[in-house]
C-alpha positions in Angstrom: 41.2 9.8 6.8 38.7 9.5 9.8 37.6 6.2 10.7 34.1 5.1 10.1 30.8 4.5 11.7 27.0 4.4 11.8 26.9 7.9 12.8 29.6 9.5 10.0 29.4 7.0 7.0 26.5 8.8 5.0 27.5 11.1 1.9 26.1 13.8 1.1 27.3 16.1 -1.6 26.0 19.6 -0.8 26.5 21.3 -4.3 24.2 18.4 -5.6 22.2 17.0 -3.0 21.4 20.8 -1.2 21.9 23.1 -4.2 21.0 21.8 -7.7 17.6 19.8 -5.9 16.6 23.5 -4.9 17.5 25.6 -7.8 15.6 22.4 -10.0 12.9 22.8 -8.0 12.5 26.6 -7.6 12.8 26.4 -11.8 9.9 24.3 -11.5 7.3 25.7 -9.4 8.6 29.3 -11.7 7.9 27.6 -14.8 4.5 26.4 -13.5 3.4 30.2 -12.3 5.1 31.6 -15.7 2.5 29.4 -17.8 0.0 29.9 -15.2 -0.2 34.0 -15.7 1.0 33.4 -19.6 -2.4 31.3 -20.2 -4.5 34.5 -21.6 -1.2 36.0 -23.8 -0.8 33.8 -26.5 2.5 35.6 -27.4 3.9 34.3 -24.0 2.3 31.1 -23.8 4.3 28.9 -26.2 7.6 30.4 -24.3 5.7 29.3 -20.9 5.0 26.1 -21.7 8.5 25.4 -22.9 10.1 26.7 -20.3 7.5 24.4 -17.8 8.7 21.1 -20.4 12.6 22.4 -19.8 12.5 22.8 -16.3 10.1 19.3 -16.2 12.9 17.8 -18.1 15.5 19.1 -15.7 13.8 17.9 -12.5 14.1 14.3 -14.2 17.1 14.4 -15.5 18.5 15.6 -12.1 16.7 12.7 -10.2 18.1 9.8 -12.9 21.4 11.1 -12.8 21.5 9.9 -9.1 19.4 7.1 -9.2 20.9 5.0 -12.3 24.2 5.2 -11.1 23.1 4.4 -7.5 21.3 0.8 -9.0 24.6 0.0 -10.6 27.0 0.9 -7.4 24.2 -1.7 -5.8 24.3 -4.6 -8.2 28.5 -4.2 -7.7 27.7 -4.1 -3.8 25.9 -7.3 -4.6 28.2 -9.5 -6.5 31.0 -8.0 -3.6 29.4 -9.3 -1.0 28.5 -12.6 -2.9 32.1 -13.2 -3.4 32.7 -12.5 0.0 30.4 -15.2 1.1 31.8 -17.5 -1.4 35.0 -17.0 -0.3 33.8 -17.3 3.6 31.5 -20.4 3.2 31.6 -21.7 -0.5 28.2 -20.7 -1.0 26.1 -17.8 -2.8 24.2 -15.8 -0.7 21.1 -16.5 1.0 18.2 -14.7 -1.9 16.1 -14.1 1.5 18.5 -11.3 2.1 17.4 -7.8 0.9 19.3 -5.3 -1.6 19.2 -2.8 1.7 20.4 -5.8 4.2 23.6 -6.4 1.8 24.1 -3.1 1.6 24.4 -2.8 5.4 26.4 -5.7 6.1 29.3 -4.6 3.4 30.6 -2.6 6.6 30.7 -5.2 8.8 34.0 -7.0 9.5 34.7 -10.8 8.4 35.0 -11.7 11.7 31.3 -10.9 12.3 30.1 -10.5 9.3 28.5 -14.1 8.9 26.8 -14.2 12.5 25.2 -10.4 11.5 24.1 -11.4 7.9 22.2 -15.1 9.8 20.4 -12.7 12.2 19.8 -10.3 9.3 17.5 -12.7 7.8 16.4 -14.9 10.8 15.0 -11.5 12.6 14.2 -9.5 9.1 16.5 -6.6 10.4 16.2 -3.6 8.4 19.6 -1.4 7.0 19.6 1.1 10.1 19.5 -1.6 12.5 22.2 -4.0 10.8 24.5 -0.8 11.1 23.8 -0.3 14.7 24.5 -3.8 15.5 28.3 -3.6 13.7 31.4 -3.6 16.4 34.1 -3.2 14.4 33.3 -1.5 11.2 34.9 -2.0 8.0 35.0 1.6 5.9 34.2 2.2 2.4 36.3 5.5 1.4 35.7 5.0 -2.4 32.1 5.9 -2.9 30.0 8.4 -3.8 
């Protein structure tokens, strides 16, 4: 497996992120013309309007099915890195350190990894620029 770095570690799956987000979308903005030219047939316009409350129901159904299991993959990146910290220092984490910073400094090494996260809250560095600042990073093959 190729190694990783700031400029290769994002995911993207193209069937989901590229594919289903248009055809969800294009669904949409169908259903909303459909009820729009359905409004003076009343034989159409109960079809129209549940086709608009299908594709509705699609749009946010496609969004959750990212987003809840993205908040749960974050709380596991938290209590990761808390043990990490623990294990380095016998301490929790700092709670000045934001979800995003954690997430960033999961790919740093050990060996730097302590020295990053005290600058990380000392200069309020954001996700991008905690990535940037990584020498030697530490992969994460197994997510999604």
């Amino acid at each position: 497996m190729a190694s990783q770095n700031y400029s290769n570690h994002g995911r993207y799956v193209p069937l989901y992120h590229y594919v289903l987000l248009f055809l969800v979308v294009v669904t949409f903005i169908g259903a909303i013309i459909n009820l729009t030219n359905s409004i003076g047939d009343h034989e159409r316009l109960y079809s129209a309007s549940l086709i608009l409350v299908m594709s509705f129901s699609m749009l946010i159904i496609s969004w959750y099915m990212r987003a809840f299991p993205a908040k749960v993959q974050d709380r596991a990146i938290r209590a990761e890195e808390n043990m990490r910290h623990y294990i380095m220092t016998g301490k929790l984490l700092d709670p000045r350190l934001k979800m995003s910073q954690i997430i960033a400094l999961r790919f740093a090494d050990d060996e730097e990894w302590l020295a990053l996260m005290k600058r990380a809250i000392d200069e309020n560095l954001s996700n991008p620029q905690i990535k940037k600042e990584i020498k030697k990073w530490k992969a994460d093959h197994h997510r999604q």
